[in-house]
C-alpha positions in Angstrom: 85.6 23.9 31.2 89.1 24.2 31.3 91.4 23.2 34.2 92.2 26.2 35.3 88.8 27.4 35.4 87.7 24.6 37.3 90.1 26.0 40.2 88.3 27.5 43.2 89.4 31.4 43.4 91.5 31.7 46.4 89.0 33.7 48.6 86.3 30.5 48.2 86.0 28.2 50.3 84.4 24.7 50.6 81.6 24.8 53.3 81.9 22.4 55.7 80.1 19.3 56.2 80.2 15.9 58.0 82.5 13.4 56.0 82.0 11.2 53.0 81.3 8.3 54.8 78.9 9.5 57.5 75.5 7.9 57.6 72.6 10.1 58.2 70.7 9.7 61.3 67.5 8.6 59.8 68.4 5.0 58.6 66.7 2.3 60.1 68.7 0.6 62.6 70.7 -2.5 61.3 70.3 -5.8 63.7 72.9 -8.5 63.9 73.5 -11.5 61.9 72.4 -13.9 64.0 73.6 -17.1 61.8 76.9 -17.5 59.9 76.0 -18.7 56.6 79.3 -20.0 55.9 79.2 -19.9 52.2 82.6 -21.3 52.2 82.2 -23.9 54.4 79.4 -25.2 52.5 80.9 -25.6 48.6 83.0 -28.4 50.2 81.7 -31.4 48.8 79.9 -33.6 51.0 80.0 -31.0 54.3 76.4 -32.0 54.9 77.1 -35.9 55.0 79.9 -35.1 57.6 77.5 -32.7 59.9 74.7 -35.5 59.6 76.9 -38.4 60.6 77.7 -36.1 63.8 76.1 -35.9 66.9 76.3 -32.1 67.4 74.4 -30.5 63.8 70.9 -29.6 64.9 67.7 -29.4 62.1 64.8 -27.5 61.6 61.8 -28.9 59.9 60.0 -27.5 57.5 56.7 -29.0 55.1 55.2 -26.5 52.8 55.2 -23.2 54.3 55.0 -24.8 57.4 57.6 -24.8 60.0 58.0 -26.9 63.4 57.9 -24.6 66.5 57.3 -24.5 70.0 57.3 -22.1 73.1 58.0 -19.1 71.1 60.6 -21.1 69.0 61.5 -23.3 66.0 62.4 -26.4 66.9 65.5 -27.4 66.9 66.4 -31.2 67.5 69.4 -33.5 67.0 70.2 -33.6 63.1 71.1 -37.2 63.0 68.7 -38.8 65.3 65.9 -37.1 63.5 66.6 -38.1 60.4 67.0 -41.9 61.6 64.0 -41.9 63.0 62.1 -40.4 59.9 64.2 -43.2 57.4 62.6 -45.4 60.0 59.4 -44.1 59.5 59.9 -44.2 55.6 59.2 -40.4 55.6 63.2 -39.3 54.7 63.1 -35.7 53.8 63.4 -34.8 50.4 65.7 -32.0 50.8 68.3 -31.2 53.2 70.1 -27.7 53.3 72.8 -26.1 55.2 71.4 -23.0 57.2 74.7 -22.1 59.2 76.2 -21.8 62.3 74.9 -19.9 65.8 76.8 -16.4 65.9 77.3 -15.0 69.8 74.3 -12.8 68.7 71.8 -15.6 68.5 70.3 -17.0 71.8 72.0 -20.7 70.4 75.4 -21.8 71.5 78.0 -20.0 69.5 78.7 -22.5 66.3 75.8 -24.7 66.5 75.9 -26.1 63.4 72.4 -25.8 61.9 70.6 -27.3 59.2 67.0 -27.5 57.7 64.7 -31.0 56.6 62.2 -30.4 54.1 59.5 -33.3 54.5 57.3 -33.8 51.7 54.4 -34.0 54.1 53.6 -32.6 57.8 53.4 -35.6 60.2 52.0 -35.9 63.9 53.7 -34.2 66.4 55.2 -37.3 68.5 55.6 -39.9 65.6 58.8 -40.1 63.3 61.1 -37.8 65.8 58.9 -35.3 65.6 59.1 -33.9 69.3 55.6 -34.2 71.3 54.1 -30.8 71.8 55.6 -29.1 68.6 53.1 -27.7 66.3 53.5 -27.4 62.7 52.6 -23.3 61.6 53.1 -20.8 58.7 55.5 -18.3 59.5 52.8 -15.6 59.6 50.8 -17.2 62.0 53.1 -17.5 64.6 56.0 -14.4 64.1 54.8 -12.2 66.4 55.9 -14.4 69.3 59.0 -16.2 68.1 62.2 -15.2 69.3 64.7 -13.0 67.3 66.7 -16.3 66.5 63.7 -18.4 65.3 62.2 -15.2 63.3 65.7 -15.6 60.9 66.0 -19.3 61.1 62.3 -19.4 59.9 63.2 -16.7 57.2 66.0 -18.0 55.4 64.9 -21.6 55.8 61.6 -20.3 54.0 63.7 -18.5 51.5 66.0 -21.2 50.5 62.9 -24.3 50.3 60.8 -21.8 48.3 63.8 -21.7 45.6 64.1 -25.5 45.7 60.2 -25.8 45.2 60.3 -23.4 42.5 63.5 -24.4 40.7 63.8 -28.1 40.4 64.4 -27.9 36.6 67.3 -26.1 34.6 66.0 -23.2 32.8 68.4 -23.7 29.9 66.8 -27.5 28.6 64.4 -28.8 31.5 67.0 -31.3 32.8 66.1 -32.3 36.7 68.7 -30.6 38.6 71.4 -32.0 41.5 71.6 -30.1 44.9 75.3 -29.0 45.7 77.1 -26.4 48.1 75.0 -27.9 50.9 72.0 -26.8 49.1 72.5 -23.4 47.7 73.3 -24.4 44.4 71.5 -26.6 41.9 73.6 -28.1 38.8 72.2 -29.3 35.6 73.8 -32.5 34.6 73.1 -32.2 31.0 75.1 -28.7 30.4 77.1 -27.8 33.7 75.4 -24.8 34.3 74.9 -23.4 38.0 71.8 -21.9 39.3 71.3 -20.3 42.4 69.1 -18.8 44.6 67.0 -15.9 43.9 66.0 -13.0 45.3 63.3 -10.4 43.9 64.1 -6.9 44.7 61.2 -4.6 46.1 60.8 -0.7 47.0 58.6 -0.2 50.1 57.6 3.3 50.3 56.4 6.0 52.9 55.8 9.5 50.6 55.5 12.5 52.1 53.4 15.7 50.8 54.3 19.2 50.8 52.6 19.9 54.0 54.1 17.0 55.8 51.6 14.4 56.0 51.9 11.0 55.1 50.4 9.3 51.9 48.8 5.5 52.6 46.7 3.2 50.7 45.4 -0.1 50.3 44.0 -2.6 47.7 40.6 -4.4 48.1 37.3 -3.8 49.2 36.4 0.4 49.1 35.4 0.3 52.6 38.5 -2.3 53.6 40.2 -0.6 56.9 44.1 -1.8 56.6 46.0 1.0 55.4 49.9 0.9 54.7 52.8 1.9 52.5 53.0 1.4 48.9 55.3 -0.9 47.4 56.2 -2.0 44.2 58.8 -4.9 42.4 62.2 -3.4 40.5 62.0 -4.1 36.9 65.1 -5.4 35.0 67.4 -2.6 34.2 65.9 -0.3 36.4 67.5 1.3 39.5 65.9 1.3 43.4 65.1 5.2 42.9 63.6 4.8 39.1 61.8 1.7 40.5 60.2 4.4 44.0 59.4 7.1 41.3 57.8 4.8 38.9 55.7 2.8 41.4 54.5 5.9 43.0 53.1 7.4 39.7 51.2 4.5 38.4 49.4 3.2 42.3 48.9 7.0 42.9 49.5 9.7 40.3 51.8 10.9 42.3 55.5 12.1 41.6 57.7 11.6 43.4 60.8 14.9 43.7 63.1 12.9 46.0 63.7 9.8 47.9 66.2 7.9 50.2 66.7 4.6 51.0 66.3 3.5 54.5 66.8 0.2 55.2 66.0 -3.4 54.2 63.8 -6.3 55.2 63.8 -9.9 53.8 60.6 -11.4 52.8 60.8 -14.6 51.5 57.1 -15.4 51.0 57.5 -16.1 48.5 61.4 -14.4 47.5 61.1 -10.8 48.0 63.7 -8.6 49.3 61.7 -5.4 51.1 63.9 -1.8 50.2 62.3 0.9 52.5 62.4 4.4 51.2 60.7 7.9 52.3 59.9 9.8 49.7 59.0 13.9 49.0 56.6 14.9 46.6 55.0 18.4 45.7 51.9 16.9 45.0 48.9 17.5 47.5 46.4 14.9 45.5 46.5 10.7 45.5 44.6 8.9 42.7 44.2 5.2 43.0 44.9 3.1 39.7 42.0 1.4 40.7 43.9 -2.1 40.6 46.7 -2.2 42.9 45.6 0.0 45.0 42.2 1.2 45.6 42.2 3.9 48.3 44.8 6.5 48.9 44.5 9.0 51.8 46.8 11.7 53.7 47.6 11.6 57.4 48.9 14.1 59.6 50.7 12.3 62.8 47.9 13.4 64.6 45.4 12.3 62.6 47.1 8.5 62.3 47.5 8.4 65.4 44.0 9.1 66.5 42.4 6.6 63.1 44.6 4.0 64.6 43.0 3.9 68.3 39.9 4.6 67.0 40.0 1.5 65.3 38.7 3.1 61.7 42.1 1.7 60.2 44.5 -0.6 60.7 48.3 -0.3 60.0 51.3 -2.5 59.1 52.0 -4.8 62.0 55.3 -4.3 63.9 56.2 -7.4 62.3 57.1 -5.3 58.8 59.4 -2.9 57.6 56.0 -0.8 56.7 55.4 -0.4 60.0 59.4 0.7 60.8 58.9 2.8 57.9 56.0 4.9 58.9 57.0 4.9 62.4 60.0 6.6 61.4 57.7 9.5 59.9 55.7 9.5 62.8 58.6 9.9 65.3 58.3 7.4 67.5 55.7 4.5 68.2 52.3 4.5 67.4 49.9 3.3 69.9 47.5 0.2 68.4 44.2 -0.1 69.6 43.3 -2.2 72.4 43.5 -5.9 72.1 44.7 -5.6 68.1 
């Protein structure tokens, strides 16, 4: 096409419409950071000596998957003291990471510096600093009723020990590697290289059929009650959208016409990063792939709504992006059954 063909008569004109930049009014609501990272504050060599020989930094604790909490709360206690009791003790912790500092958002005093012990083993409440009446729990066990604060202390401390765990070797020649950048990077001594922390992407779907009802499944048992959106990992070299369509076909059969991305959730169980998406598809029929998942079925709002008190399936807890996901088909909040 030539230029001057690509020029709009002078009688046309371009419809209106809200601005390039304006976000639709479906996306999931974004929440505050609650903890500065401070990714620059952190490559400065030796950063985590200086906050440890302070009397201010304050740790977490985590063993395993296991994390310290209390009263609805990880447990936060003085960074230095803790650690000279647990030298003491002859239990140091094996790694010791950076987490942040306390944004105005958080329920912590604004720049509390905060970092994270990994012990190599839980030990008894009240014994090595460990404070009387804190329990040790998996993050699962106990989200539900931690505070918005502890919920993303808990999440990127899990994240960032799960790397360690999982990473103590280079790739490149199986050289033990050395912690830097306050523990978000790990060098190999033998050929420089740099290696840091991974995340592994993942679509999280609600699909929606011709005539508006919503498409859920779950793996397991035939008669198994849980229900909830599929999901599916991005493959290398594949886009967000390729990854929803993809997914969708091979759990399902079903193709998918349309999608857009909602919003996010971390998951660092062990390192996946939750990407929510609805989806359209003209399809009216679901067929399990028999591995993944094993039942498919349709519901209208009405008919969730009514499964749901029933008790004849359970949903994603409020916990999940699932459950933001499919609430933001439904319209609103779904009412659980009593007592679930």
């Amino acid at each position: 096409m030539s230029h001057a063909e690509s020029v709009l008569p002078v009688h046309q004109t371009i419809p209106a419409g809200p601005p390039a930049n304006h976000l639709v009014d479906t996306l999931l609501p974004v929440r505050p950071a609650l903890v500065d990272r401070g990714s620059i504050a952190r490559s400065r060599p030796g950063m985590v000596d200086e906050l440890l020989a302070t009397e201010d930094a304050m740790a977490a604790v985590l063993s395993g998957r296991q994390g310290l909490v209390q009263d609805g709360r990880m447990v936060l206690t003085g960074a230095r003291e803790l650690l000279a009791e647990l030298e003491k003790a002859g239990t140091a912790p094996q790694l010791v990471v950076y987490l942040g500092s306390a944004l105005p958002a958080s329920d912590l005093p604004a720049n509390m510096e905060l970092l994270l012990f990994v012990l190599p083993e839980p030990l008894e409440p009240g014994t090595a600093g460990i404070p009387r009446g804190a329990s040790w729990a998996g993050f699962r066990d106990v989200a539900a009723g931690l505070t918005a604060t502890s919920t993303a202390l808990f999440v990127e401390a899990s994240a960032i020990a799960n790397w360690h765990a999982g990473h103590t070797h280079c790739p490149r020649c199986g050289t033990p590697t050395r912690v830097e950048a306050g523990g978000w990077v790990r060098r190999c001594p033998a050929d420089n290289s740099e290696h840091f922390p991974r995340t592994d992407p993942a679509i999280i779907v609600t699909v929606v059929g011709p005539d508006g009802r919503l498409l859920l499944g779950g793996g397991g048992p035939l008669d198994a009650r849980n229900y909830s959106t599929l999901a599916g990992f991005v493959e290398p070299g594949e886009s967000l959208e390729e990854a929803v369509v993809r997914e969708i076909q091979e759990e399902v059969g079903v193709r998918v016409t349309a999608c857009q991305y909602l919003g996010s959730q971390s998951w660092p169980f062990p390192a996946s990063l939750m990407l929510g998406f609805t989806a359209v598809t003209e399809d009216a029929q679901a067929t399990p792939d028999g591995v993944e998942v094993t039942r498919a079925r349709w519901f209208s709002r009405e008919e969730l709504q009514e499964a749901v008190l029933s008790g004849e399936i359970t949903i994603s807890s409020r916990l999940s992006i699932a459950r933001s996901l499919i609430e933001h088909w439904y319209g609103g909040r779904i009412r659980d059954l009593a007592g679930a």
